[in-house]
MMTF fields as JSON, N, C-alpha, C and O atoms, coordinates in Angstrom:
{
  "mmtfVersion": "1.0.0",
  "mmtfProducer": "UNKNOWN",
  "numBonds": 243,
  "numAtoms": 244,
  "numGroups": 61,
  "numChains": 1,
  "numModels": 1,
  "chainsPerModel": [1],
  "groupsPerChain": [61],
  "chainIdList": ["A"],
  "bondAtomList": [4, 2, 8, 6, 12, 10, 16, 14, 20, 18, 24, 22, 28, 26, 32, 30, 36, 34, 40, 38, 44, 42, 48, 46, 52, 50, 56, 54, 60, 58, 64, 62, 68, 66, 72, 70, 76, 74, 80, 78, 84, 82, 88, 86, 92, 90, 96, 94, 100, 98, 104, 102, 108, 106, 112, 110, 116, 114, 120, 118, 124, 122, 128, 126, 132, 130, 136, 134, 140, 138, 144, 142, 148, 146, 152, 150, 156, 154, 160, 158, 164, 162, 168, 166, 172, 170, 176, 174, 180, 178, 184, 182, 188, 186, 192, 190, 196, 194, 200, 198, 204, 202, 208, 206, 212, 210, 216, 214, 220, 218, 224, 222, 228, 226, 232, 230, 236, 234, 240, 238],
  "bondOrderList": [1, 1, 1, 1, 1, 1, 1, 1, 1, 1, 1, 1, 1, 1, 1, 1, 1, 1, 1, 1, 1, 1, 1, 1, 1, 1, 1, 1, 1, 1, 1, 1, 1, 1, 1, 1, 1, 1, 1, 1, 1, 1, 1, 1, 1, 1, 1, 1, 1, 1, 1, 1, 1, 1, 1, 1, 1, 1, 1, 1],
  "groupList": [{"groupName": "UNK", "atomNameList": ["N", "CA", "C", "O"], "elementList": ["N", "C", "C", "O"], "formalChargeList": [0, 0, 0, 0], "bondAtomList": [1, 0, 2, 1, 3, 2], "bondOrderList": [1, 1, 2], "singleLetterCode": "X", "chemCompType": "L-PEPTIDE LINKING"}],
  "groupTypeList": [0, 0, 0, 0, 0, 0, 0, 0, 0, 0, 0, 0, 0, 0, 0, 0, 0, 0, 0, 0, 0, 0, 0, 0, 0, 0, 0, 0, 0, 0, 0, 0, 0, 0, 0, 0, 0, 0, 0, 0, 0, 0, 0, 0, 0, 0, 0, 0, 0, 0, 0, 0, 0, 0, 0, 0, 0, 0, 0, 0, 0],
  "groupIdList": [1, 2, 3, 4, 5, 6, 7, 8, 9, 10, 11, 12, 13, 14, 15, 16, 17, 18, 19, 20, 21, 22, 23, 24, 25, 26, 27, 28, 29, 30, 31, 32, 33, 34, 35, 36, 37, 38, 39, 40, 41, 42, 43, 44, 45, 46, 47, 48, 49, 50, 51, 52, 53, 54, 55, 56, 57, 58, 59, 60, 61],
  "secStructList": [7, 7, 1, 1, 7, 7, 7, 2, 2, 2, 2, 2, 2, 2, 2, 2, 2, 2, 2, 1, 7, 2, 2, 2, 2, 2, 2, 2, 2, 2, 2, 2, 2, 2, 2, 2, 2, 6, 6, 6, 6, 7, 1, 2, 2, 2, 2, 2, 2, 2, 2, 2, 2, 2, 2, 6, 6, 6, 7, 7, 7],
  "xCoordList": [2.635, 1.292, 0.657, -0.557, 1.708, 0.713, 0.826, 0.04, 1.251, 1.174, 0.182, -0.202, -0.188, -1.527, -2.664, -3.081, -3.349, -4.536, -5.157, -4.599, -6.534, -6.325, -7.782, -8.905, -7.431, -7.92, -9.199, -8.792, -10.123, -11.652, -10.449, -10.296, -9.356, -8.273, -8.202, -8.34, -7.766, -6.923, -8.342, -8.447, -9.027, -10.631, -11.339, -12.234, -10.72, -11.51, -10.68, -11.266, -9.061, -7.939, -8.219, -8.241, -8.52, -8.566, -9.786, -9.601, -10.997, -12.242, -11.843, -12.007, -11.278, -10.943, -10.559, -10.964, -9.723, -8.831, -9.151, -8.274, -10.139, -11.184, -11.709, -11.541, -12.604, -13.433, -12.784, -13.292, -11.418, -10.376, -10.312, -10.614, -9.835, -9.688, -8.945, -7.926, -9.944, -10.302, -8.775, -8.181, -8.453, -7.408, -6.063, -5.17, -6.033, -4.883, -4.831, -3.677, -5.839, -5.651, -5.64, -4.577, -6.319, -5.775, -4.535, -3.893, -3.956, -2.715, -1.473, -0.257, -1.962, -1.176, -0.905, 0.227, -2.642, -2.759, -1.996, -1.393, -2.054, -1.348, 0.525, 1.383, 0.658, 1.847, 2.724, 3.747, 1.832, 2.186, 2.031, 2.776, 1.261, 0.862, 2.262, 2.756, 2.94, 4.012, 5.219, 5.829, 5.305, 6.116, 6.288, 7.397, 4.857, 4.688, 5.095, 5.823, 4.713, 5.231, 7.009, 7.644, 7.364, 8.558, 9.646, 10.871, 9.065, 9.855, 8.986, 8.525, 8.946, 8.147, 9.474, 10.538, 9.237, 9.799, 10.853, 11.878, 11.07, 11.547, 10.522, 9.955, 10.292, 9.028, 9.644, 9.042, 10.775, 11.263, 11.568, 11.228, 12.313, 12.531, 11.403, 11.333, 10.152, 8.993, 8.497, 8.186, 8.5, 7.896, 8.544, 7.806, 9.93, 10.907, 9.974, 9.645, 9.911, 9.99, 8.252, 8.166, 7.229, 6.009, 5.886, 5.121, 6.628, 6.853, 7.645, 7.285, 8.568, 9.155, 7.949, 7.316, 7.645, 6.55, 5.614, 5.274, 5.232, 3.697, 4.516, 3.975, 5.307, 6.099, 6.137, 5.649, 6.625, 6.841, 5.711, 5.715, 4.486, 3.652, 2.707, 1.578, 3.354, 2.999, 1.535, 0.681, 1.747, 0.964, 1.524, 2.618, 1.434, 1.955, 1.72, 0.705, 3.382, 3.108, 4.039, 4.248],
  "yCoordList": [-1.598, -1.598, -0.224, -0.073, 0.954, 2.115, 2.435, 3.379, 2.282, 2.238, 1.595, 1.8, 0.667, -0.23, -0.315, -0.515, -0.226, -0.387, -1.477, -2.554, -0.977, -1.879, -3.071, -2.743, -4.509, -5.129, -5.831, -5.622, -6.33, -6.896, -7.243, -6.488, -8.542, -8.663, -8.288, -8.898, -6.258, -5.607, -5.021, -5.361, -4.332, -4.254, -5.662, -5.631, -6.554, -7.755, -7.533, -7.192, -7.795, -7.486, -6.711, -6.993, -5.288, -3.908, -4.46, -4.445, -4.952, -4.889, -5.913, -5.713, -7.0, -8.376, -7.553, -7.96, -6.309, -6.197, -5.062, -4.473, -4.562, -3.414, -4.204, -4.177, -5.233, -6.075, -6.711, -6.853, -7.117, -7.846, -7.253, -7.84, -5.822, -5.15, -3.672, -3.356, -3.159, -1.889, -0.803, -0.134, -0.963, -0.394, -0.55, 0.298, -1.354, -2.082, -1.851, -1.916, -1.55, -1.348, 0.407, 0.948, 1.037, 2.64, 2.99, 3.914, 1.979, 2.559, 2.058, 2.185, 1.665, 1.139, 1.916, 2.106, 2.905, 3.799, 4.911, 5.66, 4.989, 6.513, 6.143, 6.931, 5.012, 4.584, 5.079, 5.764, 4.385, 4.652, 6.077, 6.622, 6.672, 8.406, 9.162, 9.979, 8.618, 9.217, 9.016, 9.911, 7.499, 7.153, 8.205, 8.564, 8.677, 9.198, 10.775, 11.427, 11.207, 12.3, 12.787, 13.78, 11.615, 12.472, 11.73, 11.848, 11.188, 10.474, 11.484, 11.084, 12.752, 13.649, 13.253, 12.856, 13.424, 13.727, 12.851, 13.415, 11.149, 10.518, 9.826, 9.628, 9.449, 8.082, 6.492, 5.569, 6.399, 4.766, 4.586, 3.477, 5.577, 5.287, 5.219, 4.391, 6.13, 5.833, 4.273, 3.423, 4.087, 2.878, 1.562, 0.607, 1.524, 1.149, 0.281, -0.877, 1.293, 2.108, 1.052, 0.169, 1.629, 1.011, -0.436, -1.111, -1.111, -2.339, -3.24, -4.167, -2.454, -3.111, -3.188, -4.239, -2.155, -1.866, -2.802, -3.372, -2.886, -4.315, -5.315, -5.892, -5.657, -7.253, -7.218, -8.137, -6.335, -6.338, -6.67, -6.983, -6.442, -6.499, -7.796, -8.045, -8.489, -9.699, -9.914, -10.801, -8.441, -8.568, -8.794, -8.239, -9.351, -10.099, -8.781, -8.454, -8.349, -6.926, -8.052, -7.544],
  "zCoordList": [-9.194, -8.668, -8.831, -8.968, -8.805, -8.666, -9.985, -10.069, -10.985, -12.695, -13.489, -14.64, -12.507, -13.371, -13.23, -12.09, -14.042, -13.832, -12.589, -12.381, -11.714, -11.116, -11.043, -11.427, -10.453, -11.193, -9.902, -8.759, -9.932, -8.934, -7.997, -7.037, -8.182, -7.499, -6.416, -5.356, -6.827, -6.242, -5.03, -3.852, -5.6, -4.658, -3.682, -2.837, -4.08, -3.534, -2.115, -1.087, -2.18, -1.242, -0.186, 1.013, -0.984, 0.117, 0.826, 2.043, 0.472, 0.955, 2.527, 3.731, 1.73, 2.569, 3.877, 4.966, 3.78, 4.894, 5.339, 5.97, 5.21, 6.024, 6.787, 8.006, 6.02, 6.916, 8.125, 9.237, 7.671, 8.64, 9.878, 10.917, 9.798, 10.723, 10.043, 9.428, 10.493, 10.203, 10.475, 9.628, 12.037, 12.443, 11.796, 11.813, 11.407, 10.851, 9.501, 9.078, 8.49, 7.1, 7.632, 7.329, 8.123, 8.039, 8.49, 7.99, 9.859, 9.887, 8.881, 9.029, 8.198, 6.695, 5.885, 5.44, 5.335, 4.9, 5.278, 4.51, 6.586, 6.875, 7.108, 7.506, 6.788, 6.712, 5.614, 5.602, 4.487, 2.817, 2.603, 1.79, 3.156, 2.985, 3.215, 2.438, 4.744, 5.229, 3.912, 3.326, 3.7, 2.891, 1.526, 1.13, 0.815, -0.355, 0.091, -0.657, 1.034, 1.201, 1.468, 1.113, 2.216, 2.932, 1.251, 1.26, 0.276, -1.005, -2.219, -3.287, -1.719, -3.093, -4.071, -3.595, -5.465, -6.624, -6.647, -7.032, -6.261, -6.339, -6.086, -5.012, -7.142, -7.59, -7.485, -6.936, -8.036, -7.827, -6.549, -6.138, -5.425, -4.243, -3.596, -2.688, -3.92, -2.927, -3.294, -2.459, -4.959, -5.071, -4.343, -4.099, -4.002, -3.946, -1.983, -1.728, -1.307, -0.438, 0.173, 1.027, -0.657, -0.108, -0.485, 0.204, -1.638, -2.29, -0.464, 0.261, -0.472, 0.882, 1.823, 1.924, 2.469, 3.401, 3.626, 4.663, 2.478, 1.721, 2.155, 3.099, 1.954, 2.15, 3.32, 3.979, 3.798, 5.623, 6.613, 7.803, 5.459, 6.592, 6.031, 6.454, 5.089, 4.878, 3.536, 3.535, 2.249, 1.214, 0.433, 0.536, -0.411, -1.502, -3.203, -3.818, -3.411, -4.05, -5.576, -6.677]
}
């Protein structure tokens, strides 16, 4: 997902789930943020890492 280009799809999604609820898509954001940081310079484990995360919280990655 973070390798590809991204597609109306992927914008239609994010939009869906601002609108959804607001609180809930930023603390996602600052979820994945933590994730990307504390997994610097190990790229497959972070990808590894937010791929789980997304599922966990019920997006389809």
């Amino acid at each position: 997902m973070l390798g590809r280009p991204k597609t109306s799809a992927d914008v239609e999604m994010i939009i869906e789930l601002y609108e959804k609820d607001k609180a809930t898509l930023t603390a996602m954001l600052v979820n994945i943020r933590e994730i990307i940081l504390s997994n610097q310079g190990e790229d497959q484990v972070t990808l590894e890492k937010i791929r789980a995360y997304l599922k966990g919280q019920g997006i389809p990655v």
